[in-house]
Each structure stands twice: as C-alpha cells, then as structure tokens.
C-alpha positions as CSV (number, residue, x, y, z in Angstrom):
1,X,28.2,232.7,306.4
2,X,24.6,231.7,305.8
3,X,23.2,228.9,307.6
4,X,22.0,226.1,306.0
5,X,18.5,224.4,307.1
6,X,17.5,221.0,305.4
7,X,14.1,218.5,306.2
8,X,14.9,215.3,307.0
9,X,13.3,213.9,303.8
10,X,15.7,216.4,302.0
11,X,19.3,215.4,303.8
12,X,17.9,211.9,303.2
13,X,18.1,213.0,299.6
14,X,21.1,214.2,299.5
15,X,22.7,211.5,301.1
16,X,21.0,209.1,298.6
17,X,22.0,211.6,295.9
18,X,25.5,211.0,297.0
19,X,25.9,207.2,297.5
20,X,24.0,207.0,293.6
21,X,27.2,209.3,292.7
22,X,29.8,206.9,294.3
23,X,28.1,204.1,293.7
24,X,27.0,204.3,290.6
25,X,27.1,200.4,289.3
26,X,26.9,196.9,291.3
27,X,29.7,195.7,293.3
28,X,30.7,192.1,294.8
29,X,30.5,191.9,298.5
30,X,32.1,189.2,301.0
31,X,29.7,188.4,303.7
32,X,28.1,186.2,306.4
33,X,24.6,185.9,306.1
34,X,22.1,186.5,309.1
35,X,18.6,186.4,310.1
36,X,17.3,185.2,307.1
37,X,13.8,185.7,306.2
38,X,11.3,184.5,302.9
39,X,8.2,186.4,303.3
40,X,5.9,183.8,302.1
41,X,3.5,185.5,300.1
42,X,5.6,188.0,298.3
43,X,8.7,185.2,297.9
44,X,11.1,188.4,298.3
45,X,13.9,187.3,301.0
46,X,14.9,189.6,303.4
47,X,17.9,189.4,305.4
48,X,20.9,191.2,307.1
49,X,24.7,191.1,305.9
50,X,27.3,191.2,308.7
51,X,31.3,190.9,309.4
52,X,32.8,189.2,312.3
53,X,36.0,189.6,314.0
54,X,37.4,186.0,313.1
55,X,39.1,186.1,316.9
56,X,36.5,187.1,318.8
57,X,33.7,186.7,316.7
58,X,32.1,190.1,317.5
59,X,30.0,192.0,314.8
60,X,32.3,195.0,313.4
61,X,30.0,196.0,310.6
62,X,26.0,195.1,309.2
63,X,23.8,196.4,306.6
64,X,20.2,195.2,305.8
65,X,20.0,193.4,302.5
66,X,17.2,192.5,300.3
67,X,16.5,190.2,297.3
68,X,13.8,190.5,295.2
69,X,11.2,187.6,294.3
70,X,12.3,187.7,291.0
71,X,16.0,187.5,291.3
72,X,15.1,185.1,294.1
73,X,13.7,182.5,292.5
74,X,16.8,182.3,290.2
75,X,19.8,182.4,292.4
76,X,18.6,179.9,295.1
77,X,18.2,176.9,293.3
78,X,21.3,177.6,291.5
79,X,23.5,178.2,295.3
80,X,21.7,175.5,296.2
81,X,22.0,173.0,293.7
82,X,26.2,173.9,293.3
83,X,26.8,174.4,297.6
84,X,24.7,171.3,298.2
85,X,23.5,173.8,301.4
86,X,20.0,175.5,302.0
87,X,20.3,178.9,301.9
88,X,20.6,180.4,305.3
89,X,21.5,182.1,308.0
90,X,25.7,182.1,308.9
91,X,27.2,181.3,305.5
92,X,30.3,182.9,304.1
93,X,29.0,184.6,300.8
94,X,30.5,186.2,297.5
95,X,26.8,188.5,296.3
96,X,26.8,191.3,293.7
97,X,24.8,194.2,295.1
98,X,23.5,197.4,294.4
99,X,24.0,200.0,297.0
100,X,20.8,202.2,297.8
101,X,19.5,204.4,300.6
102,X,16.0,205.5,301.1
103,X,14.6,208.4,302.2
104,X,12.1,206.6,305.0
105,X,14.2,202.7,305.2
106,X,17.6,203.7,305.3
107,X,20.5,202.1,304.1
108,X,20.0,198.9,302.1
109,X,21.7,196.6,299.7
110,X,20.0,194.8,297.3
111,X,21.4,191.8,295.7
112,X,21.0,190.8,292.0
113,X,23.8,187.7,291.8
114,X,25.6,185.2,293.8
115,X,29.1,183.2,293.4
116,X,28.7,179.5,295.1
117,X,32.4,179.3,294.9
118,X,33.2,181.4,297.3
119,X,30.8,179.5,299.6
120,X,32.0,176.3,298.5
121,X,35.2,177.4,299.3
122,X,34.4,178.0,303.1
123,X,32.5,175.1,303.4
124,X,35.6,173.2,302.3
125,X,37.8,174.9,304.9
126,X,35.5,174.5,307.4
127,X,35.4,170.7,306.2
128,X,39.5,170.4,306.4
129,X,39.4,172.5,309.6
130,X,37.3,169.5,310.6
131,X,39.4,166.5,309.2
132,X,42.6,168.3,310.4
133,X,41.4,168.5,314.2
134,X,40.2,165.3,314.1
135,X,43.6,163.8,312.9
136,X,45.6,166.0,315.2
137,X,43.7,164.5,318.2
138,X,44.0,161.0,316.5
139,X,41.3,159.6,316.1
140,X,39.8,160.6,312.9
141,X,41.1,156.1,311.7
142,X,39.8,154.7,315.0
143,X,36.3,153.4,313.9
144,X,38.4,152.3,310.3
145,X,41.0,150.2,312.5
146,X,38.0,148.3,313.5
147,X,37.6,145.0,312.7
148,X,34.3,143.9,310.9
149,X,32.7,140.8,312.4
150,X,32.3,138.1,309.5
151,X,28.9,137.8,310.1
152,X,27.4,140.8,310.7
153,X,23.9,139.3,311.8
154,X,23.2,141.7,315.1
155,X,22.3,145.4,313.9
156,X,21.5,148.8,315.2
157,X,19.7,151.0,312.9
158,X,20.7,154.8,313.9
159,X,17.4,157.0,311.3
160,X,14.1,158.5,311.1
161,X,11.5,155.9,311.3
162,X,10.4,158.2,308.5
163,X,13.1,158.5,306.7
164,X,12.4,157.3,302.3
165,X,15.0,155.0,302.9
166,X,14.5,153.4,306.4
167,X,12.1,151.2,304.5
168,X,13.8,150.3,301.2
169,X,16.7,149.0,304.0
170,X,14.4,146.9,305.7
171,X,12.7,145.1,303.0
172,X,16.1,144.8,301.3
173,X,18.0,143.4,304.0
174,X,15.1,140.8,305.7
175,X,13.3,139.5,302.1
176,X,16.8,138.4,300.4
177,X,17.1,135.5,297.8
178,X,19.5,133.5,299.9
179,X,17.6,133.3,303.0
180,X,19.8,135.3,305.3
181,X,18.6,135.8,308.9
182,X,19.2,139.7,310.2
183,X,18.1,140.9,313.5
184,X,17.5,144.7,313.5
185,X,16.9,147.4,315.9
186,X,15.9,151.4,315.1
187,X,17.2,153.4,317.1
188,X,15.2,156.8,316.3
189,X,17.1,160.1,315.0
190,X,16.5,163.4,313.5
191,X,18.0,162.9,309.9
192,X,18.1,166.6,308.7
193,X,18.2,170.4,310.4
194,X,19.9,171.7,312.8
195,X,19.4,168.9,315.8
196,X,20.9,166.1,313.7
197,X,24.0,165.9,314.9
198,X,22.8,166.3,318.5
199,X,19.9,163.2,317.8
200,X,22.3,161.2,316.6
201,X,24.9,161.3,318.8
202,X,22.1,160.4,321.6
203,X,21.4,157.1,320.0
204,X,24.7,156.1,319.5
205,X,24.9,156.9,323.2
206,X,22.0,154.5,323.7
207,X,23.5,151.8,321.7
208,X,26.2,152.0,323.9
209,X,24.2,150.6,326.7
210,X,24.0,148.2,325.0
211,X,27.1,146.8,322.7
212,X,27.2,143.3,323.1
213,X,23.7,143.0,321.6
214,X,25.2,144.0,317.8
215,X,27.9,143.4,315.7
216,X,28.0,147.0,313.8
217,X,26.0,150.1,313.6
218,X,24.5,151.2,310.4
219,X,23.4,155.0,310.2
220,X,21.2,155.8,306.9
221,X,18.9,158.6,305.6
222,X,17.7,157.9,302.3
223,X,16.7,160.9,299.3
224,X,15.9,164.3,300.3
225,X,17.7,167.2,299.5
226,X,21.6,167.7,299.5
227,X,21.8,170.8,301.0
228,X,20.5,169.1,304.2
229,X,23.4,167.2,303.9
230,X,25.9,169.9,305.9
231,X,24.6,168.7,309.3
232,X,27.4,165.7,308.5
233,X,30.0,167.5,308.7
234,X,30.0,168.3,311.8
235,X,32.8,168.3,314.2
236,X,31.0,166.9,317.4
237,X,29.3,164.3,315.6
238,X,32.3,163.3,313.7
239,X,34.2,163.1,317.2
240,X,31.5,160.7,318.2
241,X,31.4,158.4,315.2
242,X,35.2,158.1,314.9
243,X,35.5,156.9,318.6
244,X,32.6,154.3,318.3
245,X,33.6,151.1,319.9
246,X,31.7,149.4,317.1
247,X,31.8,149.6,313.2
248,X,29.5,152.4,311.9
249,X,28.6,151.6,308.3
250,X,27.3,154.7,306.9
251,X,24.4,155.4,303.6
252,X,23.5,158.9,303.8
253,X,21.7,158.8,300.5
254,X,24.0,160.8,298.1
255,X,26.2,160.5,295.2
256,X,28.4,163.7,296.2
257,X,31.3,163.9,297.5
258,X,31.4,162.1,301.3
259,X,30.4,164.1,304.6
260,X,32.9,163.9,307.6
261,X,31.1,160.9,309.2
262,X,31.2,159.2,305.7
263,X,35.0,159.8,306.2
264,X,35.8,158.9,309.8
265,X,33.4,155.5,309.4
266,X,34.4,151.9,309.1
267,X,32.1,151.5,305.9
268,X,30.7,154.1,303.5
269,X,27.7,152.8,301.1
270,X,26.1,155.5,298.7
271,X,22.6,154.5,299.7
272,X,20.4,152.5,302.5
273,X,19.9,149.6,299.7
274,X,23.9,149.8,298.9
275,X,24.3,148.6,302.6
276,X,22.1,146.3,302.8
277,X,23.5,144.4,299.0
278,X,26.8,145.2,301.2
279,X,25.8,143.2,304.4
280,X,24.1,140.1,302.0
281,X,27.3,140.2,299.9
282,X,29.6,139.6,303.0
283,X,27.1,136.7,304.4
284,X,27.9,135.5,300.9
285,X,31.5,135.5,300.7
286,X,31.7,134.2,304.2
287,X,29.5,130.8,303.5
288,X,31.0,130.9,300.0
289,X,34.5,130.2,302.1
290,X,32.5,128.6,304.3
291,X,31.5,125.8,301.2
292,X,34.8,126.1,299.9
293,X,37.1,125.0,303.2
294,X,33.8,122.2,303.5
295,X,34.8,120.7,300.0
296,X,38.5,121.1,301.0
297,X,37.7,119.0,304.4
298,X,35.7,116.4,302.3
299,X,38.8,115.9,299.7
300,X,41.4,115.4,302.9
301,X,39.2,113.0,304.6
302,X,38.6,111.3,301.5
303,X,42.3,111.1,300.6
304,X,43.0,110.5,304.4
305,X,40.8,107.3,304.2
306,X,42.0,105.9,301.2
307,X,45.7,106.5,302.8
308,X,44.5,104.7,305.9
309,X,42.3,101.5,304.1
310,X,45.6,101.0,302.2
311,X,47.9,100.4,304.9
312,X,44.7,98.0,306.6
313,X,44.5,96.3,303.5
314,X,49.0,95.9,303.6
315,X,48.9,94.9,307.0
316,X,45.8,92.3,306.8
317,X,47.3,90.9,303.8
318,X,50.8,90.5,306.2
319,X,48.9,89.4,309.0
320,X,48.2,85.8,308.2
321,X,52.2,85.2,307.5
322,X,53.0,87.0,310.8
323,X,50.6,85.1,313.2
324,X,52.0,82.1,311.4
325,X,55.5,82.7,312.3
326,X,54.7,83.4,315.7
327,X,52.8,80.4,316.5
328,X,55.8,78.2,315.2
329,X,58.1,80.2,317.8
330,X,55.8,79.6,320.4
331,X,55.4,76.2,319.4
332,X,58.9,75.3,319.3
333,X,59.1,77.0,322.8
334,X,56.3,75.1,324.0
335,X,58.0,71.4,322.5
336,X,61.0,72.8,323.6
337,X,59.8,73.1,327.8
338,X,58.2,69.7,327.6
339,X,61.8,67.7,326.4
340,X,63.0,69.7,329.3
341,X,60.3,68.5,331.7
342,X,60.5,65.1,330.7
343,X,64.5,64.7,331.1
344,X,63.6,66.2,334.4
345,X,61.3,63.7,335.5
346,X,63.0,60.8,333.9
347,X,65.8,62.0,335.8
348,X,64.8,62.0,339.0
349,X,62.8,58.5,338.7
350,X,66.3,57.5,338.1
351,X,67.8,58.3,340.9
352,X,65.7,59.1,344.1
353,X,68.5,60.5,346.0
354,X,68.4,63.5,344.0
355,X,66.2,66.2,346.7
356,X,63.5,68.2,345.2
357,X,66.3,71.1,345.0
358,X,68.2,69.1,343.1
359,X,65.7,68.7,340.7
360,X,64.4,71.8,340.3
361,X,68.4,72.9,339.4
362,X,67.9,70.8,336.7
363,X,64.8,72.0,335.3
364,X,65.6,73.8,332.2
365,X,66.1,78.0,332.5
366,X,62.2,78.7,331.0
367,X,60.5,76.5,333.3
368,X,62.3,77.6,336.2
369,X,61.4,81.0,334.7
370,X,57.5,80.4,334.3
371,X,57.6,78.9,338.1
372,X,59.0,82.1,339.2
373,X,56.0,84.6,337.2
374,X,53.6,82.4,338.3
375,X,54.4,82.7,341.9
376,X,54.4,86.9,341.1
377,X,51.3,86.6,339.6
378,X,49.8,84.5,342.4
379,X,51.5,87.2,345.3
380,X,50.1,89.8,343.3
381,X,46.9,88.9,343.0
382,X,46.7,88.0,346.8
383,X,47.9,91.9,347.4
384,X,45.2,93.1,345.0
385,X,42.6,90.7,347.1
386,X,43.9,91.9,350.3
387,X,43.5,95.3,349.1
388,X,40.1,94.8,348.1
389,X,38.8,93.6,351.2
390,X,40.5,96.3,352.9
391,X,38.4,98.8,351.2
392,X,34.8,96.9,351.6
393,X,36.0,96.6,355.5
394,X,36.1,100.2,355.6
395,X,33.2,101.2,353.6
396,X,30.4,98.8,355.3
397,X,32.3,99.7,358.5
398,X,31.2,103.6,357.7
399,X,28.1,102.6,356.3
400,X,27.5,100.7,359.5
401,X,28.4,103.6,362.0
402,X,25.8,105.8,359.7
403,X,22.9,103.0,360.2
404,X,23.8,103.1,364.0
405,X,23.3,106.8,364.3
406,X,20.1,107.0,362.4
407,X,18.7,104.4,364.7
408,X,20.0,106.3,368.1
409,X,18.4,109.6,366.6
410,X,15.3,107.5,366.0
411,X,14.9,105.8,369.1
412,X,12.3,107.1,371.2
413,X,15.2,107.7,374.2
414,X,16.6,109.7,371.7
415,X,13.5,111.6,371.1
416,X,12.8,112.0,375.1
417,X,16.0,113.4,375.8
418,X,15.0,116.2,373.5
419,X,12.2,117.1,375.3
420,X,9.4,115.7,373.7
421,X,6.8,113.4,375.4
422,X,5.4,109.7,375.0
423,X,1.6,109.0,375.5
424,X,0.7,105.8,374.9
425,X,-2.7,103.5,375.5
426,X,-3.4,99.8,375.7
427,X,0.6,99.3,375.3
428,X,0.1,101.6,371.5
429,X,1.3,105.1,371.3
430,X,-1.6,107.5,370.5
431,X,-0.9,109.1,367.3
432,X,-4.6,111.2,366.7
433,X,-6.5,112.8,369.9
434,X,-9.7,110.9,367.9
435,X,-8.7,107.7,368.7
436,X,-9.5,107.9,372.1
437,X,-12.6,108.2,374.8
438,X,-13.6,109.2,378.0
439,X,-11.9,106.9,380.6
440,X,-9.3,106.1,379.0
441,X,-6.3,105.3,380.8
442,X,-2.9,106.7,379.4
443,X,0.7,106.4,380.3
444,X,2.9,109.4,379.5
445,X,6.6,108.8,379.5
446,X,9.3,112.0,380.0
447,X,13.0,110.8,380.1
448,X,12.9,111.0,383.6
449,X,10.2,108.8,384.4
450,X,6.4,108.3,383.7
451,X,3.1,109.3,384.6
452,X,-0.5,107.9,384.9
453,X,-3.8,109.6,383.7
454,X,-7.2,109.4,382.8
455,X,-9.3,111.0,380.0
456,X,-12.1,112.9,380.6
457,X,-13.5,114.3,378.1
C-alpha cells in the first residue's frame, strides 16, 4: 500500500475541506461566554465559547469564537437592550454560528445571530435560584416585617457621590414646598460593575455602627444603563439587605422589572425623586393626622367645656336656695342651744343646792356635746404644741452640738494639739514675718508649754 505524505498547510486543507462538507450551513449553539474581548479599533469582538460541568464546574469543551464588526454592532444593542445585561464574559447564550477552520488559526466559530431568550431565561433561574434560597433560609420578608418610623426625619444615603441621581434626591428631598426638615448622610458606594455588591454591603456595614443615628436607609442610583443593573441580583447582597436591622427603601433608577434587593426591601421607589415625593408624602400624611386628631381634641374640649359651664351655671343657680336652707338649720340649732342655756341658768339660780354636776346633767344633749369637742380640740392642739416644741428641742439641740464642735476645732488648743505652733508679739499673734524687726521679743506657744525669743535679723 502506498504511503501517503501531506504538508501541514495541505491536511489543514483537508480537514477544512471536510468540516465545510459537514457543516455546510449555520447552526445554533448553547454556550457560556468567556474572555471577552472588543478590539477597539477594528470593533470586531473576540472571544472564547466554553461548557462547564454544572457539578463541578470544570471546562469539558472550548472553541475560539469571533464576531465580526459588522454583525457586532447589530446584535449587541439588541442582547442588550432585551437581557437588560452588558455583554460579557460568563453568560449562558443561544448564538447561530458558522463553523470554520483555517489553515494557520485553527478551529473557529464565527457568530452571525443571537437569541436573548435563552439568556433571559438563565438570568431568570439564576434570579429564582436567588429568591428560592433566600426564602428557604427565611429571611427573604425580614427587612418587609419592619416597621417604618412615622417620621422618617434621620437618613443614611447608601450611592455614588456621582451618581445622576444622588443630586436630584438631595435637592428634592431638602428644598420641599412644605418646609420639611431632613437630615442626610452619604454613605459612599460603587453603583455599577462588578464591586457593587461588595461596596454596598460595606456601607451598610458602616451604618451599622451607627443605627440609632437614622430611622431608615435609602439606597439609590439614578439613570445609566440597564444592563448594569444585574449587579442587584445578587445573592450576597440580597442576604445583607433582607437582614438589615433598619428599613432599606430602595430607587435603583429603572422602570423594569425589580432586582432582588428591590424585592427583599422594606420600600421599592422606581427612581431617587420617587423616594424622596415618597418620604414628603408620609411627613404629610403624618401631620395631616397630626391636624386632624388637633381639630378632634379642639371639638372635645370645646364640648367638654360647655358640658362643664352648664352644670356651674345649674349648680350656682341652686346655690343661693341651698346656703339659704342651711343657715335656717343652723339657725334654729343655734336658737335652739340658747333656750337650753337659759332654762339651765334659770334653773340653777332657782335652786342653789343643785351642784355644778347637777347642772351640767341638765344642760341640753348639744351643749353638753360642744363642751366635750371643745375640750378634744383644746387636748389636741396641746399634743400638736407639745409636739412641736419637741422637734425645735431637738433641732437647735443638734444645731448647738454642731456650733460647739466648730468652735473646739477652731480653738487655738485645738490647733496646738495638732502640732502646729503659736508665735505671738506685744500680746498679737504675728500673722506676716514683715511685721516684725530686729529685737523683737516673741512668745511661741506648743501644747506643752511656751518659749521665749528674740529676733535678730
């Protein structure tokens, strides 16, 4: 048999021969994307196609992949624009391709269409894979079952100081019609890529050092591009956001469909403007209830009052009647007590052998009684007195031990037996060394005795 020789450019050939033979027409290929790559001046996009083991996420198969400018600059705006994603490296993708294989590159696939739905699809399993875990581990309502201060005055402000719509929230929230007072704080964070999830979750770590300074979190990112918006929907972050210990109140700037974050938090606004007309609205409704239970207080009072000024005006118009019919009781009591005093004393002029017992048997039942309160009253109020002295005895008697103390402590005995010394001159105790001269004569007293000296200088 007769051996066959061939170049390398020619078995190339035939190689690329045969592949054109089997595959003569496009075909549609399921794929993860990798290593993509826009060469800037050309605009072609270069890239590598690869399949993963979905257990152990090793690469079983890859092929290099190519688009053309021209077919470029048509499908990527369209992925784009249906995905909501940037097209890019590790996304699940449905591509038409042309097989090829060249005689110096090698094998190659070249891609002339793309089907967002497949993507989408992914993107959506990856999203309920998301939503699923985070209810399993139950927490996914925690942040919701939060309950929203009535005032929400105190905020933290989780954005790029950059950000379109970090400004528009500002100017919004601060220069309302009604006057509101907010106080704000930005806590900085990258609001698209691939360190998002990472920067925010650090300053919602740093609010937390801090959580009795606000009432709620708000996280924004105004305008930009929506396929910057799959950094959201992002398990870690979600985790985060759903265990908050205070209210997040999301407007990541889109009208789509919400991100995970959008889902797990306690308020979802479409826009950094839609939270701020959110906040002012519910400083409205509160002093709105606020007026309305003020009127409602006003109405009871005045009712209240009138109620009351009625019964004053009932009982001052009884009043008059009632004092008068009291002072004819007393009266009559009083008339009554003197008929009974004088039948006492005429009584007892009559007949002097009567004793003073006697006579006070005699006396009618309500003097007899006002004797007896009297004489309570009087051995009351001598109690009270005796009391009363009893007290100021004991106080000045304190008071006096106190005086008697201070003036031991001040005595100069007192101060000797301390230790200190007594020099005195002429009968004066020297106070300053300048008020004496040379010759002077001086006493010194210790507390055991005294001694004599003379100055000399």
């Amino acid at each position: 048999m007769e051996r066959k020789e061939f170049t390398l450019v020619e078995l190339n050939g035939l190689v690329r021969a045969s592949i054109k033979r089997s595959f003569p027409d496009t075909c549609w290929l399921r794929a993860e994307t990798s290593d993509v790559r826009i060469n800037s001046s050309s605009g072609h996009c270069y890239l590598e196609f690869v399949e993963k083991d979905p257990r152990s996420g090793q690469i079983l198969a890859k092929a290099r992949g190519s688009i053309w400018s021209r077919t470029f600059q048509m499908i990527r705006p369209y992925f784009e624009g249906q995905t909501g994603q940037r097209f890019a490296s590790g996304m699940k993708v449905l591509v038409k391709v042309s097989v090829d294989f060249h005689e110096l590159y090698g094998f190659g696939l070249t891609v002339h269409d793309i089907d967002p739905s497949y993507t989408l699809g992914d993107m959506a399993r990856q999203r309920q894979e998301i939503i699923k875990k985070l209810q399993e581990e139950g927490i996914l309502t925690l942040n919701k079952e939060l309950e929203l201060p009535t005032l929400v005055q105190r905020i933290a402000i989780v954005t790029s100081p950059t950000a379109a719509g970090y400004e528009d929230f500002l100017n919004q929230l601060h220069h309302n019609k009604q006057g509101y007072k907010f106080y704000t704080k930005l806590y900085p964070a990258i609001m698209q890529g691939d360190k998002t999830a990472s920067s925010v979750i650090e300053a919602l770590d740093k609010i937390c050092l801090n959580l009795d300074d606000y009432d709620a979190v708000v996280i924004i990112r105004g305008g930009g591009a929506t396929s910057e918006l799959n950094a959201f929907d992002n398990y870690e972050l979600a985790a985060n956001c759903a265990q908050f210990p205070l209210p997040l109140i999301t407007g990541i700037g889109h009208e789509r469909d919400d991100t995970v974050i959008d889902l797990v938090a306690n308020v979802r606004a479409k826009t950094p403007t839609a939270v701020a007309e959110f906040l002012i609205g519910r400083m409205s409704e509160a002093e709105e209830r606020m007026l309305i239970l003020q009127q409602r207080l006003l109405d009871l009072t005045t009712i209240k009052l009138t109620e009351e000024k009625g019964f004053l005006q009932a009982v001052s118009a009884r009043l008059p009647g009632l004092v008068q019919s009291w002072l004819h009781q007393h009266n009559a009591g009083l008339q009554l007590l003197q008929r009974g005093v004088n039948t006492a004393s005429h009584s007892f002029l009559a007949d002097k052998r009567y004793t003073q017992d006697m006579m006070v048997r005699r006396l009618p039942d309500t003097a007899f009684a006002m004797i007896n309160k009297g004489k309570q009253e009087l051995a009351m109020a001598a109690q009270q007195m005796k009391g009363a002295m009893s007290n100021q005895i004991v106080t000045r008697t304190h008071e006096l031990g106190m005086l008697e103390q201070f003036v031991q402590m001040a005595s100069p005995d007192y101060i000797l037996k301390r230790g200190y010394t007594i020099t005195v001159h002429e009968g004066k105790i020297v106070k300053n060394a300048t008020d004496l001269k040379g010759g002077d004569k001086l006493v010194t007293r210790f507390k055991d005795g005294e001694v004599t000296s003379i100055v000399e200088s």
